[in-house]
PDB file of N, CA, C and O in Angstrom:
ATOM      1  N   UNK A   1      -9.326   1.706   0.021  1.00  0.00           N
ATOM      2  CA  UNK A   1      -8.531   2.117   1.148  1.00  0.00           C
ATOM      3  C   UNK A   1      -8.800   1.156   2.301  1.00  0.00           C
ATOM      4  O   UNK A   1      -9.962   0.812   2.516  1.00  0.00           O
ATOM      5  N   UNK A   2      -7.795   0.699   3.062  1.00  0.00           N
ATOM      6  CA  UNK A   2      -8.023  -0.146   4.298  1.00  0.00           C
ATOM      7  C   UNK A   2      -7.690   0.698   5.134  1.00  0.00           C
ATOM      8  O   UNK A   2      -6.750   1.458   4.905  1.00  0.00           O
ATOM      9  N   UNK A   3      -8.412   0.741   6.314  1.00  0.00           N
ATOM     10  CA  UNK A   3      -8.093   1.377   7.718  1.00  0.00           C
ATOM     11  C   UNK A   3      -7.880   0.878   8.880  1.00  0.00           C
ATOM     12  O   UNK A   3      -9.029   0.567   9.191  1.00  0.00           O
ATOM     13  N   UNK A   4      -7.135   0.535   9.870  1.00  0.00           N
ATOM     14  CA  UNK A   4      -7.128   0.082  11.064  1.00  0.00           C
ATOM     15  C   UNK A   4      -8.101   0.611  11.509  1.00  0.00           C
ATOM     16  O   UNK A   4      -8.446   1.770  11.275  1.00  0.00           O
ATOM     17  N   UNK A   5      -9.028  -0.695  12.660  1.00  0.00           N
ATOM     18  CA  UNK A   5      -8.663  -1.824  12.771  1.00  0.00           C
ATOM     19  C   UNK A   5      -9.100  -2.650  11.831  1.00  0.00           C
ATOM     20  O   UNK A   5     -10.156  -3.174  12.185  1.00  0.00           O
ATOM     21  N   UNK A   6      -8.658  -3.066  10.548  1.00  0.00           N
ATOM     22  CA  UNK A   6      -8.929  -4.311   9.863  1.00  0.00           C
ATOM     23  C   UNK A   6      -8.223  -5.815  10.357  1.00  0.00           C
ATOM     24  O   UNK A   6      -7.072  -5.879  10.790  1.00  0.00           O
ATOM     25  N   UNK A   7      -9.012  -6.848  10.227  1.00  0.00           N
ATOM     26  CA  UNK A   7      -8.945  -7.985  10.055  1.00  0.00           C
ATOM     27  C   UNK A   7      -8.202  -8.841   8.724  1.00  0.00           C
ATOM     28  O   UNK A   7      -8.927  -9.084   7.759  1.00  0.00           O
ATOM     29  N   UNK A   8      -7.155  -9.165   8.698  1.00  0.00           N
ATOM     30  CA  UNK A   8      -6.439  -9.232   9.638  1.00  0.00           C
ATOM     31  C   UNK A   8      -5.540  -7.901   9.645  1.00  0.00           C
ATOM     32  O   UNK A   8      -6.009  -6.901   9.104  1.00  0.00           O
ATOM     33  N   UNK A   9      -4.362  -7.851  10.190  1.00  0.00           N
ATOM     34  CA  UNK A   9      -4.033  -6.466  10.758  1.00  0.00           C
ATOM     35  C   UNK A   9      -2.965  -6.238   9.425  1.00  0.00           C
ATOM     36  O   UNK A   9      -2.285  -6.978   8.714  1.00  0.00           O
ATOM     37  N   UNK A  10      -3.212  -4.893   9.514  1.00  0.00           N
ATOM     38  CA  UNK A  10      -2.741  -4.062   8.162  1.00  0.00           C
ATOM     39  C   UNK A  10      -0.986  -4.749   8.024  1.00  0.00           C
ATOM     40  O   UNK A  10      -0.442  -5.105   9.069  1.00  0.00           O
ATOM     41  N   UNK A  11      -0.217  -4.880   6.665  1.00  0.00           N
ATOM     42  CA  UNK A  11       1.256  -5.184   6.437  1.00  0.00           C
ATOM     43  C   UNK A  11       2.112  -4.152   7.327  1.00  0.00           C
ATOM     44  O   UNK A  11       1.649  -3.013   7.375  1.00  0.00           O
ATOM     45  N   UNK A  12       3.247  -4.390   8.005  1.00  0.00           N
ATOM     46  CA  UNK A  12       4.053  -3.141   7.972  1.00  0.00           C
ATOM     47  C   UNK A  12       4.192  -2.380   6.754  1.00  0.00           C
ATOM     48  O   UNK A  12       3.699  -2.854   5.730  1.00  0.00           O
ATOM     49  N   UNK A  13       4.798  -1.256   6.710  1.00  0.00           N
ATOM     50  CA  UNK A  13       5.885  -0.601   5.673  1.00  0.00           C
ATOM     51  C   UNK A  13       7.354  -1.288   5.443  1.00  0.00           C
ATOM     52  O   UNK A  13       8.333  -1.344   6.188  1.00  0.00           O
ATOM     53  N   UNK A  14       7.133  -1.773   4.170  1.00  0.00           N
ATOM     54  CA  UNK A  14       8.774  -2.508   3.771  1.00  0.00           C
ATOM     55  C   UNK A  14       9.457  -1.619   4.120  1.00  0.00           C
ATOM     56  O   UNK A  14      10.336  -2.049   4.866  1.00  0.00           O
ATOM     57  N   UNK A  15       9.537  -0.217   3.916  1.00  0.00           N
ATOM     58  CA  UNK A  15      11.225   0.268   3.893  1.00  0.00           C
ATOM     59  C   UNK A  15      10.958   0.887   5.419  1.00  0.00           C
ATOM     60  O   UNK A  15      11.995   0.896   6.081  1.00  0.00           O
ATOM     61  N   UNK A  16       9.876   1.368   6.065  1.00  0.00           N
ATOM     62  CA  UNK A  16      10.702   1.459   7.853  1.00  0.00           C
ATOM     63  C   UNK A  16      10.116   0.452   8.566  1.00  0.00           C
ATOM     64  O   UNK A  16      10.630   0.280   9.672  1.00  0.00           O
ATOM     65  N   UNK A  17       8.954  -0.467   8.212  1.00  0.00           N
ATOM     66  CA  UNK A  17       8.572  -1.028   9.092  1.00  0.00           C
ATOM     67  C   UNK A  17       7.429  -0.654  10.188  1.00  0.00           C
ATOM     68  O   UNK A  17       7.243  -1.168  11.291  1.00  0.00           O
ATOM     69  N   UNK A  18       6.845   0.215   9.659  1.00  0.00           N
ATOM     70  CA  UNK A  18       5.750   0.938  10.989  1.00  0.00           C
ATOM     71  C   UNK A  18       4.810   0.226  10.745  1.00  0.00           C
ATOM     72  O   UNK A  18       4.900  -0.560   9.802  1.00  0.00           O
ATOM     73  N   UNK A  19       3.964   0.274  11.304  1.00  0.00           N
ATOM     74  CA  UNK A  19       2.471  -0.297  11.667  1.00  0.00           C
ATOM     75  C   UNK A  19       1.600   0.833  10.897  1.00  0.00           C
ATOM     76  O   UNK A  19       1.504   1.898  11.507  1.00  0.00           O
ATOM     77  N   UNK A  20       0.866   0.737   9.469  1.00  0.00           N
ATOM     78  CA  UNK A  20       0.332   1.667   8.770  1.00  0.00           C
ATOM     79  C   UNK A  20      -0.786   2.043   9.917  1.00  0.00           C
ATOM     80  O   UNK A  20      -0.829   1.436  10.987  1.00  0.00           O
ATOM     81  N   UNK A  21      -1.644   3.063   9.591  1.00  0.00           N
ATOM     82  CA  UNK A  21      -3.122   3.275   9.825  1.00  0.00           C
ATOM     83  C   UNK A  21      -4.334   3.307   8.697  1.00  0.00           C
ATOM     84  O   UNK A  21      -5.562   3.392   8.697  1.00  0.00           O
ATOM     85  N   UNK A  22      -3.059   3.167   7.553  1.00  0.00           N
ATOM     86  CA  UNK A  22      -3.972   3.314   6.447  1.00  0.00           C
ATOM     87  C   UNK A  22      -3.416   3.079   5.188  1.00  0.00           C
ATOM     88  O   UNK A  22      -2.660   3.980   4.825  1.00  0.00           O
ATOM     89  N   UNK A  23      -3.582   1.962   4.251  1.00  0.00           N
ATOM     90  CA  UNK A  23      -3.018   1.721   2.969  1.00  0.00           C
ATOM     91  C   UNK A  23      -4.117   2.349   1.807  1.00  0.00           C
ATOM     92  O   UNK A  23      -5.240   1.882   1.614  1.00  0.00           O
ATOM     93  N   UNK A  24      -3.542   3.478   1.108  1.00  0.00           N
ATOM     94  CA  UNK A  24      -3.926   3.625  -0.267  1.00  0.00           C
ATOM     95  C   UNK A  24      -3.519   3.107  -1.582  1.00  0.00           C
ATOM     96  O   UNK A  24      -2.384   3.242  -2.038  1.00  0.00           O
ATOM     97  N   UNK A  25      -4.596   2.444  -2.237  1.00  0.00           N
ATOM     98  CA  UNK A  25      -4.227   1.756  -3.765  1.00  0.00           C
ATOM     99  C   UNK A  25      -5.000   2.375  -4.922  1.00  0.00           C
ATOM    100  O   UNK A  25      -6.170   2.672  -5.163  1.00  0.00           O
ATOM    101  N   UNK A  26      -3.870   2.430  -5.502  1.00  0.00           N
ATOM    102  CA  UNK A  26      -4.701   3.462  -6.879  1.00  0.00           C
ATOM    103  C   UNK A  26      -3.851   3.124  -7.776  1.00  0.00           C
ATOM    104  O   UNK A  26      -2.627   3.159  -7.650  1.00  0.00           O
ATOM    105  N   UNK A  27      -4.660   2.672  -9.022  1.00  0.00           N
ATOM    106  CA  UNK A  27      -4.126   1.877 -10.452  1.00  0.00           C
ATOM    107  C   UNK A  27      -4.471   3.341 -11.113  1.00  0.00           C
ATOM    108  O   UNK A  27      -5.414   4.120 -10.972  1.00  0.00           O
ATOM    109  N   UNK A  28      -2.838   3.359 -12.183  1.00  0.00           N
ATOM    110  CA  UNK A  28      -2.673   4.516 -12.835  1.00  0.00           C
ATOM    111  C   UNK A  28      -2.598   4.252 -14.379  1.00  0.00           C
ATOM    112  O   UNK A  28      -2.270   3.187 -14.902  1.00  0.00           O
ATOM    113  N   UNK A  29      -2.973   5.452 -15.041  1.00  0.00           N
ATOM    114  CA  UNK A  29      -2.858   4.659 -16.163  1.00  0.00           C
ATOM    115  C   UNK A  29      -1.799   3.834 -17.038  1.00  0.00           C
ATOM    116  O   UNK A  29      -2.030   3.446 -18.183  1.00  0.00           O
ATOM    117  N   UNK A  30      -0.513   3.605 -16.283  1.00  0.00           N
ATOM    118  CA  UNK A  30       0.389   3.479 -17.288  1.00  0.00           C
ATOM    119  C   UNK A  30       0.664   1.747 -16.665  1.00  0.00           C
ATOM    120  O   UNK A  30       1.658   1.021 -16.630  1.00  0.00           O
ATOM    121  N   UNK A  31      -0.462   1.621 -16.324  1.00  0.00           N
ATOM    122  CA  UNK A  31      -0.479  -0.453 -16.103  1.00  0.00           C
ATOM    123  C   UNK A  31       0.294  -0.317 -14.764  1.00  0.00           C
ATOM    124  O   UNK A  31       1.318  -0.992 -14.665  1.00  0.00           O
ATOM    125  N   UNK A  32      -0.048   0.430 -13.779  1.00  0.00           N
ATOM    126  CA  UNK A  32       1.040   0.076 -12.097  1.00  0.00           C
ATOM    127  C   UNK A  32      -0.005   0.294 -11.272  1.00  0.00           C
ATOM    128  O   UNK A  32      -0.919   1.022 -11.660  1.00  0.00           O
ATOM    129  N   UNK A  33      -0.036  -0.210 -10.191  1.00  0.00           N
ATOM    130  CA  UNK A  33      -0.983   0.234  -9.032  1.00  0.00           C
ATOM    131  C   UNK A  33       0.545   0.594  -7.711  1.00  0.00           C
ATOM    132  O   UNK A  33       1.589   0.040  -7.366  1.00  0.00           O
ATOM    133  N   UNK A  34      -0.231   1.850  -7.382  1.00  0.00           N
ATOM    134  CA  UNK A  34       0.512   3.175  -6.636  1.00  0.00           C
ATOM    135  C   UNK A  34       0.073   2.575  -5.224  1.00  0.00           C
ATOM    136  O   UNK A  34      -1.119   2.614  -4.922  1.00  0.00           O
ATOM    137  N   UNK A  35       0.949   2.057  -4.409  1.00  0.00           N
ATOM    138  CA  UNK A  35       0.701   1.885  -2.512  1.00  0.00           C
ATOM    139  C   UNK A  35       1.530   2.685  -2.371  1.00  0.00           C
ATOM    140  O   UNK A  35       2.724   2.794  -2.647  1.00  0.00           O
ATOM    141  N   UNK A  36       0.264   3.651  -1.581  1.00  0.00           N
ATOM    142  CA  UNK A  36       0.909   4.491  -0.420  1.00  0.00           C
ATOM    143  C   UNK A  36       0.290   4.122   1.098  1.00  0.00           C
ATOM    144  O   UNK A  36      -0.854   4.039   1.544  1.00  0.00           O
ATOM    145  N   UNK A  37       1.501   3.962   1.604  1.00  0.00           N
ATOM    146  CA  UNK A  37       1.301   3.603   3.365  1.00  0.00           C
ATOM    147  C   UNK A  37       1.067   5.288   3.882  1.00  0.00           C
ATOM    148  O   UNK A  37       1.575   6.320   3.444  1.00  0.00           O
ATOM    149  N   UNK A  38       0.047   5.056   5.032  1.00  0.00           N
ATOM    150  CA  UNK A  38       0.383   6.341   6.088  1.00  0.00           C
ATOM    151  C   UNK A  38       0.188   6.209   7.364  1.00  0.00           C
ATOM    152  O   UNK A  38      -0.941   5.975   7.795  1.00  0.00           O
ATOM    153  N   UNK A  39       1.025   6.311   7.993  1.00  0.00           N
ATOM    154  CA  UNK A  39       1.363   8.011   8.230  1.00  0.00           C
ATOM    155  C   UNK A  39       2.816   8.329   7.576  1.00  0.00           C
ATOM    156  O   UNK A  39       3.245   9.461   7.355  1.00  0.00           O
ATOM    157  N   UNK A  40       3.408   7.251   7.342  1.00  0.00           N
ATOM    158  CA  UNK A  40       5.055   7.137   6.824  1.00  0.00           C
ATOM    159  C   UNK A  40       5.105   8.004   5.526  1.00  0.00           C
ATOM    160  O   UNK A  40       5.937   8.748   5.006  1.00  0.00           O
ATOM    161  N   UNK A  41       3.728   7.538   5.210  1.00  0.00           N
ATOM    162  CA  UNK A  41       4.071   8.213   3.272  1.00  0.00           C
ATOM    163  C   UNK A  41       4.875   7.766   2.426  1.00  0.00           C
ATOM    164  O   UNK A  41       5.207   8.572   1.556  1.00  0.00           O
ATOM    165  N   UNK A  42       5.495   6.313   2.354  1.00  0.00           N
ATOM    166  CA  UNK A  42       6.391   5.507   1.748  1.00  0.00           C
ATOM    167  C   UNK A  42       5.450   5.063   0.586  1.00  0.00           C
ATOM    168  O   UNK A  42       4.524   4.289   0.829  1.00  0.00           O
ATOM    169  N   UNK A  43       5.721   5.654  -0.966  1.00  0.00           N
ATOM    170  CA  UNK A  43       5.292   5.033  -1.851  1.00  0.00           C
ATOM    171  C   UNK A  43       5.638   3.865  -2.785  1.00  0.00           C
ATOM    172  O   UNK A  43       6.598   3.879  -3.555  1.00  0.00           O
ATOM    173  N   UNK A  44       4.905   3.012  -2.670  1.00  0.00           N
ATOM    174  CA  UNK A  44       5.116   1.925  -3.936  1.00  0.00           C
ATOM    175  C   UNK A  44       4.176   1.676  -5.039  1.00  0.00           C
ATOM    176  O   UNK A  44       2.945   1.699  -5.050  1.00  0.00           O
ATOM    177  N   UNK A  45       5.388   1.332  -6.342  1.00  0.00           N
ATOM    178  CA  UNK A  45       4.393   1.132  -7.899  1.00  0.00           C
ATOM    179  C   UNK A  45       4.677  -0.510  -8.277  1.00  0.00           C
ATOM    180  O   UNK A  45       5.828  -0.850  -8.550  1.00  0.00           O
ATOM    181  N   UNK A  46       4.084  -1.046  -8.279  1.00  0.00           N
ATOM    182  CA  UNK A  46       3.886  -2.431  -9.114  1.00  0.00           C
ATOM    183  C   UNK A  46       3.153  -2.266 -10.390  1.00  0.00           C
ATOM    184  O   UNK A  46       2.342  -1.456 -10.839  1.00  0.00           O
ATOM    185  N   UNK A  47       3.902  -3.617 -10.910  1.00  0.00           N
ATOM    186  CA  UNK A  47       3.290  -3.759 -12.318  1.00  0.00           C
ATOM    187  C   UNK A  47       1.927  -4.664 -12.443  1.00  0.00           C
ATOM    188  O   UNK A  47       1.921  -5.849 -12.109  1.00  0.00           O
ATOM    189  N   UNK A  48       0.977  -4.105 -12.867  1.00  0.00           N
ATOM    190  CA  UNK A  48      -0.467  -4.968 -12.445  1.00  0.00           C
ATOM    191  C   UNK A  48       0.168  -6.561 -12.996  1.00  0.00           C
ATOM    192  O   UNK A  48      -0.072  -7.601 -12.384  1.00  0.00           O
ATOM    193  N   UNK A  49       0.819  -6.508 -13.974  1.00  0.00           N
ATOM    194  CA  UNK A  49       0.834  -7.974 -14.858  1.00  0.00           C
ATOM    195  C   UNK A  49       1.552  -8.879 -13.931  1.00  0.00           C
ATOM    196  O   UNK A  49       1.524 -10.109 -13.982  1.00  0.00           O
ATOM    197  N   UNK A  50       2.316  -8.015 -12.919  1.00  0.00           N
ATOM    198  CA  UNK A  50       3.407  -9.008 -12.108  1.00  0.00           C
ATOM    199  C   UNK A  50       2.298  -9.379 -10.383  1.00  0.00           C
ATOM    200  O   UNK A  50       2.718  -9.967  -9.387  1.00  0.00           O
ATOM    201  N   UNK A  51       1.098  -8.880 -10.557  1.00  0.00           N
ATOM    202  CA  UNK A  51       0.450  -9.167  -9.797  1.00  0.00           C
ATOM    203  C   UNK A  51      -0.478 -10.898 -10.092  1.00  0.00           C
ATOM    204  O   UNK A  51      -0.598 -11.927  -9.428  1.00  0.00           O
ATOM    205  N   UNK A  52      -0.817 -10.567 -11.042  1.00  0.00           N
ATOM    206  CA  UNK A  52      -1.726 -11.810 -11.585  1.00  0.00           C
ATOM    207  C   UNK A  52      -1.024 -13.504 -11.389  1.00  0.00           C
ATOM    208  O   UNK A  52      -1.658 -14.484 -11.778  1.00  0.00           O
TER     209      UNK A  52
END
């Protein structure tokens, strides 16, 4: 989990654009890692393989 204030300063949220306070990442079992931004609560799944 990253929290403001991190260095350097947290991504917006792609779909509104806010200034997070806090990004959660959690790899699930079906090969995706789950970002959730908050306070927005906008979730995203990537494919770990399209990370590498």
């Amino acid at each position: 989990m990253f929290q403001q204030p991190d260095y350097p300063p947290l991504p917006h949220c792609p779909t509104c654009d806010v200034a997070p306070e806090r990004i959660n990442g959690e790899q699930t079992l079906h090969g995706t890692m789950l970002i959730d931004f908050l306070p927005c609560g906008h979730l995203f799944y990537f494919y770990l393989d399209m990370l590498l």
